[in-house]
LOKEGU-733779 format. One record per residue (C-alpha): residue in three letters; x, y, z. Coordinates in steps of 0.2 Angstrom, whole numbers, plus 5000, padded with zeros to 4 digits. Layout:
REM residues N
alaXYZ/...
//
This chain:
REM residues 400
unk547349505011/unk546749555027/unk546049745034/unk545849775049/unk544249765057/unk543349925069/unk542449825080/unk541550005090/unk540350005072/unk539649855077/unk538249815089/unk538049715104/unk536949575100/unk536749585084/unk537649465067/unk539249505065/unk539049505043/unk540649465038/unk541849335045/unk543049405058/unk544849325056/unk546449345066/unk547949415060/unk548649225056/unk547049195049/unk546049095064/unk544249125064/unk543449245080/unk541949275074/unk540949165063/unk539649285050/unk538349295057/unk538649275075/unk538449425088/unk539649495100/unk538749475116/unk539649595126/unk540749725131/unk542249595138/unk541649495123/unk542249625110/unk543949675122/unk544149505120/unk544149485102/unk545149665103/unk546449595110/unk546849495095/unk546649615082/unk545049575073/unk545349565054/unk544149545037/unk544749485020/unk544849655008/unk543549555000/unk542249535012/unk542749735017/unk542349774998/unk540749705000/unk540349775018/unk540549955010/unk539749944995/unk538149855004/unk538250005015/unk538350145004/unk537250034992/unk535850065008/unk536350245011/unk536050294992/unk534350174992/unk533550285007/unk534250445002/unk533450414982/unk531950364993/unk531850515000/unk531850455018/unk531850585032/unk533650635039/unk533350515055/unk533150375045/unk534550425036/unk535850465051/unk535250305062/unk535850185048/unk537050075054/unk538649955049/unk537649825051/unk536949775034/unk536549635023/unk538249605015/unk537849524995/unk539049454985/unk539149374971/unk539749224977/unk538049234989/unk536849204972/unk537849054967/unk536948874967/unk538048764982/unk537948614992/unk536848655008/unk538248685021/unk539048825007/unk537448915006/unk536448915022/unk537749025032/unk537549145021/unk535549145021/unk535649145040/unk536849295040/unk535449385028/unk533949325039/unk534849385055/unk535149545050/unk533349575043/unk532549485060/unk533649615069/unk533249745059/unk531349725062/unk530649895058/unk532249985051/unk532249835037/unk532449925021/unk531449845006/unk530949715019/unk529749615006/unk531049614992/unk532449555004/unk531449425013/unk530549364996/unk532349324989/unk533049255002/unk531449115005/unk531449094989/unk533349014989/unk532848935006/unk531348845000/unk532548784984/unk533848714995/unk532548625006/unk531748554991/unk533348494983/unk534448454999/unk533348405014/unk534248295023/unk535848405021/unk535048555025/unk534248465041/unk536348415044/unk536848615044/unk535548705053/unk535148555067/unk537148545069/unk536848765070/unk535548735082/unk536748645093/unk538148795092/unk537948915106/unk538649045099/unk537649055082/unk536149175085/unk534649065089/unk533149155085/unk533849145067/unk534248965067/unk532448915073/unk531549015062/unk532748935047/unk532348735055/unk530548795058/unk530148825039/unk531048695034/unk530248575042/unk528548665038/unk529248635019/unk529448455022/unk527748415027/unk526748545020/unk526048435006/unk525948265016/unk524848365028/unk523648425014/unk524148605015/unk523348675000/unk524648734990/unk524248924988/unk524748905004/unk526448835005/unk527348995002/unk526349085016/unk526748955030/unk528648965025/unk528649155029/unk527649165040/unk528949035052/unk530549145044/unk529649295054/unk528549245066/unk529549295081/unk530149445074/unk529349555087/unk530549465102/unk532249415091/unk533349485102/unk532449445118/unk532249255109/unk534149255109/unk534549315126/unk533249185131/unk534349065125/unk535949115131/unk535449125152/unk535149015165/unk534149105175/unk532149125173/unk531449255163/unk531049415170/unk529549495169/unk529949595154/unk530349455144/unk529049365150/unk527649505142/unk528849515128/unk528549325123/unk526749345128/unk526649515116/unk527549455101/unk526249365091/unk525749545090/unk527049655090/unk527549545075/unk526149575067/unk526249755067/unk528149755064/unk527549655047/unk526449755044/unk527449925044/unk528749835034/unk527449805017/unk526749625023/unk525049605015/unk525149415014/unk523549405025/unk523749205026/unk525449245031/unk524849385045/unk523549275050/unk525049135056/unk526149245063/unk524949325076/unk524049155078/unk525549045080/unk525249035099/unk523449015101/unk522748825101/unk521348705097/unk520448725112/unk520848915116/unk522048895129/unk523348995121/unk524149175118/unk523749315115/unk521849315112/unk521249135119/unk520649095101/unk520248925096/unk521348885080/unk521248735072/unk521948765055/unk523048615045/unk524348765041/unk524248855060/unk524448655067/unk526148645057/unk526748805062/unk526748765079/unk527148575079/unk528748645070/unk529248795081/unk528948675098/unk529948525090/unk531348655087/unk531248725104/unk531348565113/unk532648495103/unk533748655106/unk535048655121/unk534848825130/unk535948905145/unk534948825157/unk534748645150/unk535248545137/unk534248495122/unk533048365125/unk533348205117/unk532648185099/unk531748015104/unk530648095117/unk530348255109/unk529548125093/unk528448045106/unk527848205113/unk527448235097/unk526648075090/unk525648075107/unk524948245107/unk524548335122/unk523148225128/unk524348075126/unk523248015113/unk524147955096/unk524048135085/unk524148085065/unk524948265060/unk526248205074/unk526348025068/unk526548125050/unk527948225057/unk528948095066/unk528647975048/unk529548115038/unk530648175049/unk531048025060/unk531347995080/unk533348055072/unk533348215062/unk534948235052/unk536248315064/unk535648255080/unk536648125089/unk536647945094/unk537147795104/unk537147635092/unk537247435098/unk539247445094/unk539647565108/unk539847695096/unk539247855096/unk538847945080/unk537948095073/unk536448065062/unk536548115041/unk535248045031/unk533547995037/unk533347805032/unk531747725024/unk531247665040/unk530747815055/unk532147725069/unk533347675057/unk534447815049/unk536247845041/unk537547865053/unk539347915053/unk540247855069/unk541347975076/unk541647905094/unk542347725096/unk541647605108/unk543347655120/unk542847855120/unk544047915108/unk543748015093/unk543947905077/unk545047985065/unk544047955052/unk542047945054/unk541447785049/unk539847765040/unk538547645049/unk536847585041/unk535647565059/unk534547455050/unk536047315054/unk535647245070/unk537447275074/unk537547455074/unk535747505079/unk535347645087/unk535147615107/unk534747795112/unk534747965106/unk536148105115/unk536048265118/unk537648385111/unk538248385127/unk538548205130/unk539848215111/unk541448325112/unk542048305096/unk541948455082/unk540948405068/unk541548435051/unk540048445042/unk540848485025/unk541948345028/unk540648225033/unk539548265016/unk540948255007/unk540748055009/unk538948035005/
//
């Protein structure tokens, strides 16, 4: 059963958290997506927006849930009157254990709407600390399917990006955290501190990603400012992780003090990660104005180092993660062209499902393909752009 859905309570620009449906039940509007603007919501208007009774169930109890919380908590009347429809929406079927590509939609929607959020975050430490925690599971137990989902996000234009890189950032932190000789007290600092680190420019991060024109020079002081306007937003939300802080207003600043805000020289194992995650997220992200930059060269950027001198956190990095992450795509010696869904033993040589024949058309079924057989090697990396076919990522880990 489907209500109705009153799209002037919700926002420009920020997640969308519930799934917007048509009246024949074709999606608009996936959870956590934003509506970007004014002809974008007449648009979705014009073919009546609708939510399951569940999900609308859920909405207004998350919301009255909120209202009661702040009023118990005595809050002042402005806090009260500016709370708005756009909550964290839990349900039960949110805390069950899934396979990656059930579960991270609904942790992006929950991390979206915090990130937007920022300061007017209720019980921002209880929130973010359950919502890592489930994170950091589903990276330990599902890495290459988790890599799958969000690196498939990453490539969708209309997800929020800010959220999506923040999500690939820590995961990838996760990933090579212990390799790297992080000491462990510190693992769980590092993954929050790449969930939050650019919550002082979130929704500046995804307008960033959505033109084609240069920044202004407001966004360009807001990227400058937002180690520390994070910092302070962290701080006023109950964040007393110093290792954490630290991170997230150091994240820009590098070895030889040529970065922002303060020109410090950083040189930690955890600060290196950070940012080797963050920029390999960047790159490998299409934007407006470009497309993504192909997996292959952002892995020898990254083994090379800045100096173009071979970098063993970098040569770590690419050994883990491989010159093909899970979800990127790929030209292979059959003519092929396939998206990656399992990182193999060797860094050039993963598991690849064909989903374009050598002639250019879509395959009806995908066809798995091991790159280690000379015959279907992989040529050269794509970016999204190059492959027009949808991606059924449940249907294609259905098959592993």
């Amino acid at each position: 059963m489907y209500k109705p859905l009153p799209l002037e309570v919700i926002a420009l620009n920020q997640p969308v958290p519930v799934n917007v449906w048509d009246p024949k039940g074709v999606l608009l509007l996936r959870k956590g997506e934003p509506i970007t603007s004014e002809q974008h919501r007449g648009h979705l208007m014009l073919h009546a927006p609708m939510v399951r009774e569940s999900d609308w169930q859920a909405w207004s109890y998350s919301y009255t849930a909120e209202l009661d919380r702040l009023v118990r908590s005595n809050e002042s009347i402005s806090r009260i009157a500016g709370l708005t429809h756009m909550v964290e929406v839990r349900s039960a079927a949110a805390h069950d254990d899934g396979r990656a590509h059930q579960v991270w939609p609904d942790l992006h929607a929950s991390l979206a709407t915090l990130l937007h959020q920022g300061e007017g975050a209720g019980q921002f430490p209880e929130r973010i600390e359950r919502l890592a925690q489930r994170a950091e599971r589903l990276w330990c137990d599902n890495p290459d399917e988790s890599m799958l989902v969000l690196v498939q996000l990453l490539f969708d234009v209309r997800v929020g990006y800010s959220t999506t890189h923040a999500m690939l950032s820590a995961g990838l932190c996760a990933l090579l955290a212990s390799p790297a000789g992080v000491a462990r007290e510190d693992h769980a600092s590092l993954f929050r501190a790449a969930l939050c680190m650019n919550i002082g420019m979130t929704r500046t991060h995804d307008a960033m990603a959505r033109q084609a024109q240069p920044l202004s020079d407001a966004q360009q002081q807001a990227v400058r400012e937002h180690p520390l306007t994070g910092l302070a937003v962290l701080k006023r939300l109950g964040v007393t992780d110093a290792a954490w802080l630290d991170l997230v207003e150091q994240h820009h600043e590098r070895p030889d003090g040529t970065g922002y805000p303060a020109g410090r020289r950083i040189a930690g194992t955890a600060h290196r990660l950070l940012q080797m995650a963050d920029g390999y997220v960047a790159r490998l992200s299409p934007r407006q104005g470009r497309g993504g930059l192909l997996s292959q060269q952002v892995a020898r950027e990254l083994y090379l180092g800045p100096d173009q001198q071979p970098d063993p956190l970098g040569a770590l990095f690419i050994k883990h993660i491989g010159f093909y992450p899970p979800g990127s795509y790929v030209r292979l010696a059959s003519g092929e062209l396939g998206v990656v869904v399992r990182r193999g033993a060797r860094a050039h040589a993963p598991l690849v499902f064909a989903i374009v024949g050598r002639q250019g058309l879509p395959l009806g079924e995908p066809a798995l393909r091991d790159t280690q057989d000379a015959a279907f090697e992989i040529k050269a990396s794509l970016p999204p752009g190059e492959v027009k076919v949808l991606v059924n990522v449940p249907r294609l880990l259905a098959r592993l």
